[in-house]
C-alpha positions as CSV (number, residue, x, y, z in Angstrom):
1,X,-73.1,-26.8,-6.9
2,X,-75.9,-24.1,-7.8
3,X,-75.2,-22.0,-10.7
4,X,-75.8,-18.2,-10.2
5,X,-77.8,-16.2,-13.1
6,X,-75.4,-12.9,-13.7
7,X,-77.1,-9.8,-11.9
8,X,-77.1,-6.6,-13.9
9,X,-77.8,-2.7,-13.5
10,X,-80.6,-2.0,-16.5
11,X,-81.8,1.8,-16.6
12,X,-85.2,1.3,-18.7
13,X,-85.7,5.0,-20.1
14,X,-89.1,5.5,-21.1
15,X,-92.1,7.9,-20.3
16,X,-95.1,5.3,-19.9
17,X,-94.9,4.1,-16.2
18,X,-96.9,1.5,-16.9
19,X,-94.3,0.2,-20.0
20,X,-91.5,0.9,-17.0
21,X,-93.1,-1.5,-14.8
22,X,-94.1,-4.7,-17.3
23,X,-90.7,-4.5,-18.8
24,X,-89.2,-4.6,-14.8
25,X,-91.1,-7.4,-14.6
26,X,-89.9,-9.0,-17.5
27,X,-86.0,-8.3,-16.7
28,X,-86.6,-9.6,-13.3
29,X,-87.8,-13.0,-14.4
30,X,-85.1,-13.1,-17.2
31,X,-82.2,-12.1,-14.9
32,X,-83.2,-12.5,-11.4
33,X,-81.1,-10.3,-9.2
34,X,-80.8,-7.5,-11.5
35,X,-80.7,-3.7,-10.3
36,X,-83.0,-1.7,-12.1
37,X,-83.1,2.3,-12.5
38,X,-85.5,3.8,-14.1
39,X,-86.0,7.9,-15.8
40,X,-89.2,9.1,-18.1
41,X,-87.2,11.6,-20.4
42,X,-83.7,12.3,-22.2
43,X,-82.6,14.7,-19.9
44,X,-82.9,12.4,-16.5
45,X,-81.1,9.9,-19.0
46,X,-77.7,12.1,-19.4
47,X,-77.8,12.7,-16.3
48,X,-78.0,9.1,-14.5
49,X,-75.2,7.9,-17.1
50,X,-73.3,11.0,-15.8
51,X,-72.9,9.7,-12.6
52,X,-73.3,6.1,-13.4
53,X,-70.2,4.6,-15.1
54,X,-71.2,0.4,-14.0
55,X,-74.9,0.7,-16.3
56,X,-74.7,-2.8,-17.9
57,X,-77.4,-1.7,-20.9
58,X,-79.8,0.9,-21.5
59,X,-83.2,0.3,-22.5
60,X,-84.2,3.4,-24.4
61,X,-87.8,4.5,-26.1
62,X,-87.8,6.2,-28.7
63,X,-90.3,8.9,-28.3
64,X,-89.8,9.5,-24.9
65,X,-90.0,13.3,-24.1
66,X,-86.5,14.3,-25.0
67,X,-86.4,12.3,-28.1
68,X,-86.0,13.5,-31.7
69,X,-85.8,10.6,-33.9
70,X,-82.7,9.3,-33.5
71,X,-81.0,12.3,-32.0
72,X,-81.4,11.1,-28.8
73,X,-79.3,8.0,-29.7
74,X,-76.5,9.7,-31.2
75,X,-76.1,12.3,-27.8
76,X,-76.6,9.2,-25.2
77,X,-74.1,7.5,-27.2
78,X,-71.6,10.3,-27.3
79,X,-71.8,11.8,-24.2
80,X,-71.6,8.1,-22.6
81,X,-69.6,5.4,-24.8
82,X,-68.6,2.7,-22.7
83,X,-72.2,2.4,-22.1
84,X,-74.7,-0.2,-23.9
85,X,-77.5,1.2,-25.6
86,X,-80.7,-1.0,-26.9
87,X,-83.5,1.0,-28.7
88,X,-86.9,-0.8,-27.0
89,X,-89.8,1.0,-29.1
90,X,-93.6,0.7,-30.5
91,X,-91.6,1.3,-34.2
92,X,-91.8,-1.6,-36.2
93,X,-90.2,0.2,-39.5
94,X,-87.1,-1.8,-40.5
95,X,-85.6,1.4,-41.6
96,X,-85.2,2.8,-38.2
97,X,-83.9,-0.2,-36.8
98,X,-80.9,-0.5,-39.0
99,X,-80.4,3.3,-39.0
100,X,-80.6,2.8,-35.2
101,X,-77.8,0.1,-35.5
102,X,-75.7,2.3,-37.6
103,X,-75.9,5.2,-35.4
104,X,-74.3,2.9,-32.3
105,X,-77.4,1.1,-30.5
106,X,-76.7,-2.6,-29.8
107,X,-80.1,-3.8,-30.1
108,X,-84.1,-3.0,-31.4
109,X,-86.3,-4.5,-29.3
110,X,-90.2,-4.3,-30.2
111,X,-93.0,-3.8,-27.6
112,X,-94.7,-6.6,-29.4
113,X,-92.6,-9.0,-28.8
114,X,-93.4,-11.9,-26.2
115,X,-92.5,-12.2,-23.3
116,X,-89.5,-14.6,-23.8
117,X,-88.4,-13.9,-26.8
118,X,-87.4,-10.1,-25.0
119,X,-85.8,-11.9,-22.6
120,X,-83.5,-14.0,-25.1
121,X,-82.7,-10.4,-27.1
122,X,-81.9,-9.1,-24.2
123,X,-79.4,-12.1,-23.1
124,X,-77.7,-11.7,-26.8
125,X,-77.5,-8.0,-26.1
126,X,-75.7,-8.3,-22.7
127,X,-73.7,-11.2,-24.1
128,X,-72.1,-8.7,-25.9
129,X,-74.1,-9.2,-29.6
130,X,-76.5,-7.1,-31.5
131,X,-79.7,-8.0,-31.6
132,X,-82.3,-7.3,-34.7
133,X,-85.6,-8.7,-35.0
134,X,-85.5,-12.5,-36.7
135,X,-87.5,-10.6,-39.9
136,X,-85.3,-8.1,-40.1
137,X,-82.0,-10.1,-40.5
138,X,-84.1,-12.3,-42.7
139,X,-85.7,-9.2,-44.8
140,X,-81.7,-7.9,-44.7
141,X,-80.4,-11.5,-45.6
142,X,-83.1,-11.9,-48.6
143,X,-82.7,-8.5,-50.3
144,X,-78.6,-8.7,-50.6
145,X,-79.6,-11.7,-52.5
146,X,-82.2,-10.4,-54.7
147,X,-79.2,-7.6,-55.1
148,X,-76.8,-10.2,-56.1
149,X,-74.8,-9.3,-53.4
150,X,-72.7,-12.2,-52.1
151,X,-71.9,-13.1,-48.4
152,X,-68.2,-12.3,-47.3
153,X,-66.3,-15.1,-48.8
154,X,-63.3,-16.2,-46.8
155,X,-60.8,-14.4,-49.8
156,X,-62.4,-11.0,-48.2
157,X,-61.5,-12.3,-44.8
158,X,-58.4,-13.1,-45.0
159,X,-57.6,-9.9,-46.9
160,X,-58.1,-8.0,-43.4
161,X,-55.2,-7.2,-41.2
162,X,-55.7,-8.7,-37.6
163,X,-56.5,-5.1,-36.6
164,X,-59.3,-5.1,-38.9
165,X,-60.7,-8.3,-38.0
166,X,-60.4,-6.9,-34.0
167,X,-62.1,-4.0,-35.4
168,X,-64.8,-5.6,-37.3
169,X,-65.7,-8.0,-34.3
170,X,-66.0,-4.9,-32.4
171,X,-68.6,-3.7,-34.4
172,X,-70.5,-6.7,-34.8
173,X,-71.2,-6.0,-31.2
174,X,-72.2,-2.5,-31.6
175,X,-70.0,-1.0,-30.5
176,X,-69.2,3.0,-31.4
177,X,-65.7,4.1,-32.7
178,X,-65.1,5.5,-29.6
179,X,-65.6,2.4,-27.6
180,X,-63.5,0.5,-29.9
181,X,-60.5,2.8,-29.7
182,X,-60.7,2.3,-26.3
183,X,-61.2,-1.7,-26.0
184,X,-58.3,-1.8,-28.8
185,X,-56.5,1.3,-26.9
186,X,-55.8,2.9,-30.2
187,X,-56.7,6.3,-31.4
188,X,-60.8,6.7,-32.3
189,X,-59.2,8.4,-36.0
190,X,-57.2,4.9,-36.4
191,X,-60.5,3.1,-35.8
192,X,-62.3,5.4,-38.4
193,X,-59.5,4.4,-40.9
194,X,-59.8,0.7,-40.1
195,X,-63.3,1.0,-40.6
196,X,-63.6,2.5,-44.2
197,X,-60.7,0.1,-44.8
198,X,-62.9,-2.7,-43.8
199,X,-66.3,-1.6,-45.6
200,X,-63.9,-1.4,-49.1
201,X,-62.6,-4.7,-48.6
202,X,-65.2,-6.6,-47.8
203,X,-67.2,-4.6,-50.8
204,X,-70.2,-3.0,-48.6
205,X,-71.4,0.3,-49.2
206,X,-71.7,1.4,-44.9
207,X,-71.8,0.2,-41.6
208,X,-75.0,-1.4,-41.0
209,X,-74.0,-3.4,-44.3
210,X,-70.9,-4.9,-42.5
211,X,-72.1,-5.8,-39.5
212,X,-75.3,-7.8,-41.1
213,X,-72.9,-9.3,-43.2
214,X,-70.4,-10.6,-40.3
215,X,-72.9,-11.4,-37.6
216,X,-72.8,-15.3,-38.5
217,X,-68.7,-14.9,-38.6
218,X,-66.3,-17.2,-36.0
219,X,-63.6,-14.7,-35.7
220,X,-61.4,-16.5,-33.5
221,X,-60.9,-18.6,-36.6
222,X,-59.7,-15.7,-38.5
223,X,-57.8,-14.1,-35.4
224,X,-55.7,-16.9,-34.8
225,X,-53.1,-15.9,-37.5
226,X,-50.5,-13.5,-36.7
């Protein structure tokens, strides 16, 4: 029996229509089937994720007219939470790509990259991970040891609650508060506490922090107790 590749609905949001079309092509290769929307600015962005709850992920530039740093980001993620969002930009400064993380985007994606290796970060991303550049976790991974700064140790694990854990899975995936309250269906303030509950424990100074940290982490190991 033939195996089907999952078909998605990818908006690419970005102002070169030349960049539009080669990463079509790529997406089309990588995930056969796929529907594919397309806008050149923020404000065509808001309003397609308006009207279109089912988006699987958004690809989104950077400096696409509309853009302000990461401004653009935040509003796309407030104004539609339930919905993907993975930064695909020319920026190569590991910086932005953890503050892009931080501020709710499930992904950095370079225009460098080949061919494939888009394809893979993008099968991670709608998998439900976070994807960073290989570097950058390694770059992230190497200066918390130069820091002295330990990985989570099982102790700090266990010393979550189960909500915590649920939480903190949650934002291994990217996922904004907002999202999680509403995959946990508990109130976005309860997240927020949860959250700075879970950056004390586990000894990490913000968000970004925790989820480099827990990336590697088999939860369902920790989730199994009561």
């Amino acid at each position: 029996m033939d195996v089907q590749t999952p078909s998605y609905r990818i908006l690419i949001a970005d102002d070169h229509p030349l960049f539009r079309e080669a990463i079509s092509r790529v997406v089309g290769d990588g995930f056969p089937g796929s529907e594919l929307l397309e806008t050149e600015n923020l404000e065509a962005t808001l309003a397609i994720t308006a009207n279109e709850e089912e988006l699987d992920l958004i690809l989104l530039d950077l400096n696409m007219p509309g853009m302000s740093g990461l401004t653009g980001l935040i509003q796309l993620r407030n104004e539609a939470p339930t919905i993907p969002v993975a930064i695909i930009s020319a920026e190569e400064d590991k910086n932005v790509m953890l503050q892009a993380v931080s501020c709710g985007a499930v992904g950095f994606l370079t225009k460098s990259s080949p061919k494939e290796q888009l394809i893979k970060a993008i099968a991670q991303i709608l998998e439900g991970n976070i994807y960073l550049p290989p570097e950058i976790m390694r770059a992230s991974s190497t200066r918390r040891q130069e820091a002295g700064e330990r990985a989570i140790t099982s102790e700090q694990l266990e010393a979550l609650t189960r909500k915590q854990l649920q939480v903190l899975e949650h934002m291994t995936r990217g996922e904004s508060n907002k999202m999680i309250a509403y995959h946990l269906n508990i109130a976005e303030t309860t997240v927020k506490a949860h959250v700075s509950a879970i950056l004390r424990k586990l000894g990490v100074s913000n968000r970004v922090q925790a989820i480099l940290s827990a990336s590697d982490i088999d939860f369902s190991r920790y989730l199994r107790k009561p």
